[in-house]
C-alpha positions in Angstrom: 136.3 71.3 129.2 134.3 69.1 127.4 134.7 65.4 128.2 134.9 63.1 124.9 137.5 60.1 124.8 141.1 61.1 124.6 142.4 62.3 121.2 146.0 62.7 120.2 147.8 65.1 120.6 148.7 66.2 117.1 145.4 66.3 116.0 144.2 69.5 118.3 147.8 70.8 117.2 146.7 70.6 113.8 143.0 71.7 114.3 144.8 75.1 116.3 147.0 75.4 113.4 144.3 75.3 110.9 142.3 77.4 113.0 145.0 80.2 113.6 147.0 80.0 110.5 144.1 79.3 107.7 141.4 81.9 109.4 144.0 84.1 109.6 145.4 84.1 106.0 141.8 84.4 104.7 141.9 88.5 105.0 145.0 88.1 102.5 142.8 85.9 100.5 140.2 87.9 100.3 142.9 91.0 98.8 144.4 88.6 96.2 141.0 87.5 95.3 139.5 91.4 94.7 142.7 92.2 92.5 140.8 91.0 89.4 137.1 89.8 91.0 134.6 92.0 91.9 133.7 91.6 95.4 129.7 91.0 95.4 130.6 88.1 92.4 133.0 86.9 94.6 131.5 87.0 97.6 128.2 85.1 95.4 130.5 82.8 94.4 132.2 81.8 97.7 129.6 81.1 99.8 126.9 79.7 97.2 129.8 76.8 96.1 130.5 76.4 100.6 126.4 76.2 100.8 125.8 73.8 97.8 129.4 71.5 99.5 127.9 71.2 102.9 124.1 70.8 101.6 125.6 68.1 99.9 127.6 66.3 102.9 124.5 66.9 105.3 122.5 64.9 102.5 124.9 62.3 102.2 125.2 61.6 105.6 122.3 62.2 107.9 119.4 62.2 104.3 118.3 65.8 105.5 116.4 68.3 103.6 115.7 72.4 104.2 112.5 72.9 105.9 110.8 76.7 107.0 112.5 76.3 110.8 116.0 76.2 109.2 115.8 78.5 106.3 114.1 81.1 108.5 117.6 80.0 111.2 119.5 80.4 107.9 118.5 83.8 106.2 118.1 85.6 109.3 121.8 84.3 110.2 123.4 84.0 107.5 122.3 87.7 106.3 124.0 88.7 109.8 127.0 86.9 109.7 128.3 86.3 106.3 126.1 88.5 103.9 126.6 92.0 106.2 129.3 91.0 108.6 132.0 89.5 105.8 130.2 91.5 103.4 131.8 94.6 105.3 135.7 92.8 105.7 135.4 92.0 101.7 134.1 95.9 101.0 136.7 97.3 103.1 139.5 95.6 101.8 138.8 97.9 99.0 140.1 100.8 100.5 141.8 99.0 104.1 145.4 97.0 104.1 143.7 93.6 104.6 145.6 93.4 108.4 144.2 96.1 109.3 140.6 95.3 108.7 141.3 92.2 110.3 142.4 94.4 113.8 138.8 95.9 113.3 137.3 92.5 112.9 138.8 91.2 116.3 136.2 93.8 117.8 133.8 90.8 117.4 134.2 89.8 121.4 133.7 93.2 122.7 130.6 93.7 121.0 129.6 90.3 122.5 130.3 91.0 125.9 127.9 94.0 125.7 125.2 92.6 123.3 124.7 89.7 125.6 123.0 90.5 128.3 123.4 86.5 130.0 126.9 86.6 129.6 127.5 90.6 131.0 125.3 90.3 134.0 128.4 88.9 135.7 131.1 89.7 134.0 130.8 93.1 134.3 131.2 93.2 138.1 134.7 92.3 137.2 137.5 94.7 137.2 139.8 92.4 134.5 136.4 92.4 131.9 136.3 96.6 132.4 140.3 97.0 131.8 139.7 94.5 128.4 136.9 96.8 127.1 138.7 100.0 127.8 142.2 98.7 126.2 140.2 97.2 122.8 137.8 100.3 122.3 140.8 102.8 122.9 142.3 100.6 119.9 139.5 102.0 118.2 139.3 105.4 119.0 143.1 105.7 118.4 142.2 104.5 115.1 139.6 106.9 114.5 141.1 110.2 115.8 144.1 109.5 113.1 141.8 109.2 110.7 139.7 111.8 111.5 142.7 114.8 111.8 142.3 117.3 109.2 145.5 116.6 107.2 144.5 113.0 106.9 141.3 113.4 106.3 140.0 110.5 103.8 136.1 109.9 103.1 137.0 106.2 101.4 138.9 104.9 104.8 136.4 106.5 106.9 133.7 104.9 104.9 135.5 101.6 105.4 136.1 102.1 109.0 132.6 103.1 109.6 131.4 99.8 107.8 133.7 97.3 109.8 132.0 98.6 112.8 128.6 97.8 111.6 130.0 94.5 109.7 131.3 93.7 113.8 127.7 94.2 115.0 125.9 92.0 112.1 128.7 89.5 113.1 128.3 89.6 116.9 124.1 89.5 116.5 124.3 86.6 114.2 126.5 84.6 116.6 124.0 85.4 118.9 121.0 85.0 117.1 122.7 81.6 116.2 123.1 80.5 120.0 119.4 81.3 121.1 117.8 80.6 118.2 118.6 76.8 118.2 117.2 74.9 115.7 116.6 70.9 114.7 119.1 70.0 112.4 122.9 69.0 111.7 125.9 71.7 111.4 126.2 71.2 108.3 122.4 71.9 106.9 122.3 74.9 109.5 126.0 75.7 107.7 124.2 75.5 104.5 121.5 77.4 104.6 123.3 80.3 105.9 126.1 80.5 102.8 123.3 79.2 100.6 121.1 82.5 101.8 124.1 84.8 101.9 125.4 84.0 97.9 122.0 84.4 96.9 122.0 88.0 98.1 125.4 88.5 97.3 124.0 87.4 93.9 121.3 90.0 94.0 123.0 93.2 95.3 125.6 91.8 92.5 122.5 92.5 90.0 121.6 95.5 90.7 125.1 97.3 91.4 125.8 96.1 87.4 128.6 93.9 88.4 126.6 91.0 87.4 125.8 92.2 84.0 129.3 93.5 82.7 131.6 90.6 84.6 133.2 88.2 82.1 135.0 85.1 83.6 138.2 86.1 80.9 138.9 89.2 83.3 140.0 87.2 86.3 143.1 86.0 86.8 144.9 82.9 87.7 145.9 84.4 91.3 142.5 85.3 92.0 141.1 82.1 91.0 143.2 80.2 93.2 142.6 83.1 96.1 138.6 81.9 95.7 139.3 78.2 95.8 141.6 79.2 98.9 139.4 80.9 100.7 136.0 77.8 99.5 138.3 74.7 100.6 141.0 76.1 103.5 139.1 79.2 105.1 135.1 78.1 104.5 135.6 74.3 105.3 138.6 72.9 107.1 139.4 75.9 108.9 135.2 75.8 109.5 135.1 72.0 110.1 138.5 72.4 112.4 137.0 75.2 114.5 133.9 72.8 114.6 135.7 69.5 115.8 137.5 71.9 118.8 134.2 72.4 120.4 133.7 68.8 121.0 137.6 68.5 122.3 138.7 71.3 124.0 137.3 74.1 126.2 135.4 77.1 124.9 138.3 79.4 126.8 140.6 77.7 124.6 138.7 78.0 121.2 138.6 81.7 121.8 142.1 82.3 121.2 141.3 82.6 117.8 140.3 86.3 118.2 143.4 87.4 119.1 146.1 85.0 117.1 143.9 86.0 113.9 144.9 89.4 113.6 148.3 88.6 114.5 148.2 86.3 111.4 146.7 88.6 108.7 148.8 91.5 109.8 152.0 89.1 109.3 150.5 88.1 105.9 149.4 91.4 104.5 153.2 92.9 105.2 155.1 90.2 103.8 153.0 89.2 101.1 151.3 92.6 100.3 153.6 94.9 101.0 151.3 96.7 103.1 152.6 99.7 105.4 151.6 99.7 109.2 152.2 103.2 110.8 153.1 103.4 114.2 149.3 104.8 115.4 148.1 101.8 114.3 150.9 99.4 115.7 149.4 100.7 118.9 145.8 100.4 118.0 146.7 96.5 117.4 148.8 96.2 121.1 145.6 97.8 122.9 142.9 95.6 121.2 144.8 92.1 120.9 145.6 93.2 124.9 142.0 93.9 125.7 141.7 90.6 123.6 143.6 88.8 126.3 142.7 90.5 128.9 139.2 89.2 128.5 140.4 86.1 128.2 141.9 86.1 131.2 139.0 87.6 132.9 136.7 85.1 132.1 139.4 82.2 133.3 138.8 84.6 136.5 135.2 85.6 137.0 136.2 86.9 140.7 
């Protein structure tokens, strides 16, 4: 636990709830926001408007400026975490219920445990840490092997399924990349130049896919417009700047709740909201990776 002066109570209430509730609701975001947007425009316009608010707040209050060290932190970062690894959540909500992409995205921690070679060399000598992997990645294989029986067989799922895995990866390697790659500067301009570099590609692939050519703003509608701004102001600044103010306050152990209230969340969302259908298969797939989810929470409140 980090020690800072005492805060109130209700404030790390509300910080959890923003945390939990908005992060969570930003997968049914996303779905309202694709009903009318196309998703690389979207995506473009997202993070380009976060990038240019928190270039913005990092000017006004510490007078900093991009230099090579951070745009190098920020493209190689940014292209990992929000370019490929919400790039793939936003693609696959295409052809996904939006709660059930967001069961694939809480793979995030597993792939961390096994990426990281610092924070497996001990944690693997633990039998808790070994249960967790085994209950989340038979999530995933249960997942998989329903998709994958002949009478279900579906390229555009499969395709979808196949891209949250590698949208988990870019996620968990830009984390990563972010943690040992420090770099001189505040949050917010590191912040910044990883939206800033991920809207401009979005921009790009936007380009040459055609979307950019034949979108007309008339085409959206008002539902989607408001699922944008939802997801810029709520899930890409105070659920970011919440999640932020946590790490000074409360323990890391605590902050990584996150992972497995998320899902939880969306799922909730996406049924009541979206109507969407969760079959029994992956009712189960959800239990075994928001248990291996806990369990490796547990595990690491328990190195022994």
């Amino acid at each position: 636990m980090n020690h800072h002066t005492p805060v109130a109570p209700w404030k790390i209430v509300c910080a959890f709830s923003a945390v939990y509730l908005i992060w969570g609701s930003t997968y049914i975001g996303i779905y309202y926001a694709l009903q009318s947007m196309p998703p690389f425009i979207m995506a473009a316009g997202r993070f380009g408007v976060v990038g240019l608010i928190m270039y913005a707040i990092s000017k006004w209050i510490n007078k900093e400026s991009f230099n090579i060290e951070v745009l190098k932190y920020g493209f190689i970062s940014g292209t990992a975490l929000f370019f490929i690894g919400n790039g793939a959540v936003i693609l696959s909500e295409k052809y996904l219920p939006s709660g059930l992409v967001s069961v694939l995205a809480a793979l995030v921690p597993f792939w961390m445990l096994l990426f990281d070679s610092k924070m497996r060399s001990g944690r693997f000598k633990n039998v808790m840490t070994l249960a967790g992997l085994g209950l989340g990645f038979g999530g995933v294989i249960l997942l998989f092997i329903d998709k994958l029986s002949a009478a279900r067989l579906n390229t555009a799922s499969l395709w979808a399924y196949g891209l949250m895995i590698l949208g988990t990866w870019a996620w968990s390697y830009g984390t990563l990349y972010s943690k040992y790659h420090p770099v001189h500067g505040s949050t917010y301009l590191k912040a910044s130049a990883q939206t800033l570099a991920a809207g401009l590609l979005f921009i790009l692939v936007s380009w040459i896919s055609g979307e950019l050519t034949s979108f007309h703003f008339g085409q959206v509608s008002h539902t989607s417009w408001l699922a944008l701004w939802y997801l810029i102001l709520f899930g890409s600044m105070i659920g970011y700047f919440s999640y932020l103010w946590l790490i000074g306050h409360v323990s890391a152990s605590a902050i990584s709740t996150y992972a497995f209230v998320n899902p939880l969340v969306a799922v909730m969302l996406g049924i009541l909201l979206a109507g969407e259908k969760f079959e029994l298969k992956e009712v189960f797939a959800l239990v075994f990776i928001i248990g291996g989810l806990v369990v490796l929470y547990f595990s690491k409140r328990n190195p022994k």
